[in-house]
C-alpha positions as CSV (number, residue, x, y, z in Angstrom):
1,X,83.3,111.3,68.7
2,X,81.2,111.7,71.9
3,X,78.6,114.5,72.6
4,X,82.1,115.7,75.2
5,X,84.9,115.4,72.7
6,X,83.0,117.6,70.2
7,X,82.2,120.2,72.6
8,X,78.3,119.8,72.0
9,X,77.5,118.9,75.7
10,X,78.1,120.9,79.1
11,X,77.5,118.4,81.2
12,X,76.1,114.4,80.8
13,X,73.6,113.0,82.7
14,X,74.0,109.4,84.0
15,X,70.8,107.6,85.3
16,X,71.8,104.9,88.3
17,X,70.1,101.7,86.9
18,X,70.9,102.1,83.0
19,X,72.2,99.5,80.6
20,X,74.0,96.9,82.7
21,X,73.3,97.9,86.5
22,X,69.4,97.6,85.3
23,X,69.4,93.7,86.0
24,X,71.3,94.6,89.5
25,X,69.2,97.4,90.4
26,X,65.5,95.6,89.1
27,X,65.6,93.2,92.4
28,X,65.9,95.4,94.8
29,X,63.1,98.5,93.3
30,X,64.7,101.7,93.8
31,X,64.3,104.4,91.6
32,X,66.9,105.9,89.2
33,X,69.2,108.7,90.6
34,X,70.2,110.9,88.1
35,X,73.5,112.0,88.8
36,X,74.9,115.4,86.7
37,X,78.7,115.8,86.0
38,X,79.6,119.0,85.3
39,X,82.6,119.3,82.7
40,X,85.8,121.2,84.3
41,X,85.8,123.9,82.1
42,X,82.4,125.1,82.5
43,X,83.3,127.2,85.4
44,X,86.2,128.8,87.0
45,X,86.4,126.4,90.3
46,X,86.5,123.8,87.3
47,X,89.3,125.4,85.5
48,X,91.4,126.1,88.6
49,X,91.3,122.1,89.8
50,X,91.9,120.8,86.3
51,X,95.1,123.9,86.4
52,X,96.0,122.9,89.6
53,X,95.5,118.9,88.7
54,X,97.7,119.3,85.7
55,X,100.2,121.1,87.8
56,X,101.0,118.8,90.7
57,X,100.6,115.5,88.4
58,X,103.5,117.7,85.8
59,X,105.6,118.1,88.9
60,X,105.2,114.6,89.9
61,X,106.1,112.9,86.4
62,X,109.0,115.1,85.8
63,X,110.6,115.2,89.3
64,X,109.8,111.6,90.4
65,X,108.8,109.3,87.5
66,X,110.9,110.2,85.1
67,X,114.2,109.6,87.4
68,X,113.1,106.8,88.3
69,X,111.9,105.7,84.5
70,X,115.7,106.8,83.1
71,X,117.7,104.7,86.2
72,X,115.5,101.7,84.9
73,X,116.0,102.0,81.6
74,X,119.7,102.3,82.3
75,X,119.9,99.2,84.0
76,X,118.9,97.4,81.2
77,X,115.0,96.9,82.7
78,X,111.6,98.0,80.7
79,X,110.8,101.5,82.5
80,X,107.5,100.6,79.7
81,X,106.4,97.9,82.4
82,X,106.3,100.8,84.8
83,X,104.6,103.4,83.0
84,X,101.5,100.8,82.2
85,X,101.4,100.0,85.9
86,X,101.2,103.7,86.6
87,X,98.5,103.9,84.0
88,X,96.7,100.9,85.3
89,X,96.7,102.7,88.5
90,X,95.5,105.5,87.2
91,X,92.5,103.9,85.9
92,X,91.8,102.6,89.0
93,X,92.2,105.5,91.4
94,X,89.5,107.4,88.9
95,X,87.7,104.2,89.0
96,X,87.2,104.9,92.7
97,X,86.5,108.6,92.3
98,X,83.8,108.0,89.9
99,X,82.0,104.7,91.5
100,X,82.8,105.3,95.5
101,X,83.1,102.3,97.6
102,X,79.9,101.0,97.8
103,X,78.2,102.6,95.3
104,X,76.8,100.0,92.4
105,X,77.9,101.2,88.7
């Protein structure tokens, strides 16, 4: 269990440069950044995104996916295939948000 799941940290600290970007970062001599991520629930503009997050995504699966997911299913496809290319996607699009374009990991 991580220092987050347990509740023990309010926020991580990630230093540009550690572990695996070291060797990319080395060449070129920059200094660390550190970079602070707050956790959601440590405030109430944190609390109102992740509330407002859940709500829209909710809205989404119910009143688009799911439709869609039932339709397949009743066709005889695998709405499954669907649901880990939504995840996939998923993965990716906080991918992005975490490590913008351009920005080494």
């Amino acid at each position: 269990m991580t220092e987050l799941e347990s509740g023990s940290a309010r926020a991580d600290k990630v230093r540009v440069g550690d572990e695996e970007d070291a060797a990319d970062l080395a060449p070129l001599d920059l200094d660390p950044i550190e970079i602070e991520r707050a956790v959601l629930n440590d405030s109430e503009e944190g609390r109102q995104i992740s509330a407002g997050f859940v709500a829209v995504f909710g809205d989404f699966i119910s009143t688009q996916v799911r439709p869609v997911l039932r339709e397949v299913a009743a066709n005889g496809g695998e709405p499954q295939l669907l649901v880990n290319g939504l995840a996939e996607l998923m993965r990716h699009i906080a991918d992005t948000i975490e490590f913008p374009i351009g920005m080494r990991r």
